[in-house]
N, C-alpha and C positions, 0 to 999 in steps of 0.2 A: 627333659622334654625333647620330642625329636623336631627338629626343622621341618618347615613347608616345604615337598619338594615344588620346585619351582621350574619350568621349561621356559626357553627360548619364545616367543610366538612365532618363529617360523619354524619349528620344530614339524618335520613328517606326525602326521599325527597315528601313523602305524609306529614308529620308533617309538613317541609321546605311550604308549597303551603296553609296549613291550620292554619299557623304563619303569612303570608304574608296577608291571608285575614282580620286576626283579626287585624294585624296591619292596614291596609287598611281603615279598618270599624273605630276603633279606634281613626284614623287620620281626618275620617269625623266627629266624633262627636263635631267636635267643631266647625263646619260650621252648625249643626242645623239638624234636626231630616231628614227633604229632603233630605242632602248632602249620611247623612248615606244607607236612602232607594235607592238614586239613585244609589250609591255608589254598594250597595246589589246587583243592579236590571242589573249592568255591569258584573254580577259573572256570573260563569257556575254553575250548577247545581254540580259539583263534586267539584268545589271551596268552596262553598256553604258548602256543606256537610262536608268537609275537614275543613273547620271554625269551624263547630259547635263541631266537636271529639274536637279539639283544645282548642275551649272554653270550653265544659263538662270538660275535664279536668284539665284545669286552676280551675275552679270552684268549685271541688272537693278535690283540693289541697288548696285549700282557707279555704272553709267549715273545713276541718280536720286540719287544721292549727291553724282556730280563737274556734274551738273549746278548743284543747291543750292549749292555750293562756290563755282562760276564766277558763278552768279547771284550770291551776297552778296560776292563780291570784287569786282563790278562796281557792285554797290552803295554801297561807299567810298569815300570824297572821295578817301582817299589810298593806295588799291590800286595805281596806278599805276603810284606810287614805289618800291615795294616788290618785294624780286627775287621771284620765283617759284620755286617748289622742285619738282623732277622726281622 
């Protein structure tokens, strides 16, 4: 069963709408490439929109994250040695 997502109450409520889509899309991806496009094609245009700041976001917080990551692993004498986890 999937969790309630749940927000913050002082959560932007444009963020709150562009959360809900990415959760939405997210939830189709495991029904298969159709689920997601049909999934897409039930959005509004400012839903839509609201998804994508959402995801830019997320995805720039990732980027700058695994970046830090690989920087300080490259940093250690004995990063090496050490297996890597996917």
């Amino acid at each position: 069963m999937k969790p309630v997502l749940t927000l913050e109450p002082d959560t932007d409520p444009r963020a709150a709408i562009g959360i809900r889509v990415a959760d939405a899309l997210a939830e189709a991806v495991s029904h298969g490439p159709y689920a997601v496009m049909r999934t897409a094609r039930s959005m509004s245009d400012e839903e839509l929109r609201l998804g994508l700041d959402f995801v830019t976001s997320v995805l720039e917080v990732a980027s700058s994250s695994a970046r830090a990551m690989a920087s300080v692993l490259a940093e250690r004498p004995d990063s090496s040695s050490r297996p890597l986890v996917h």
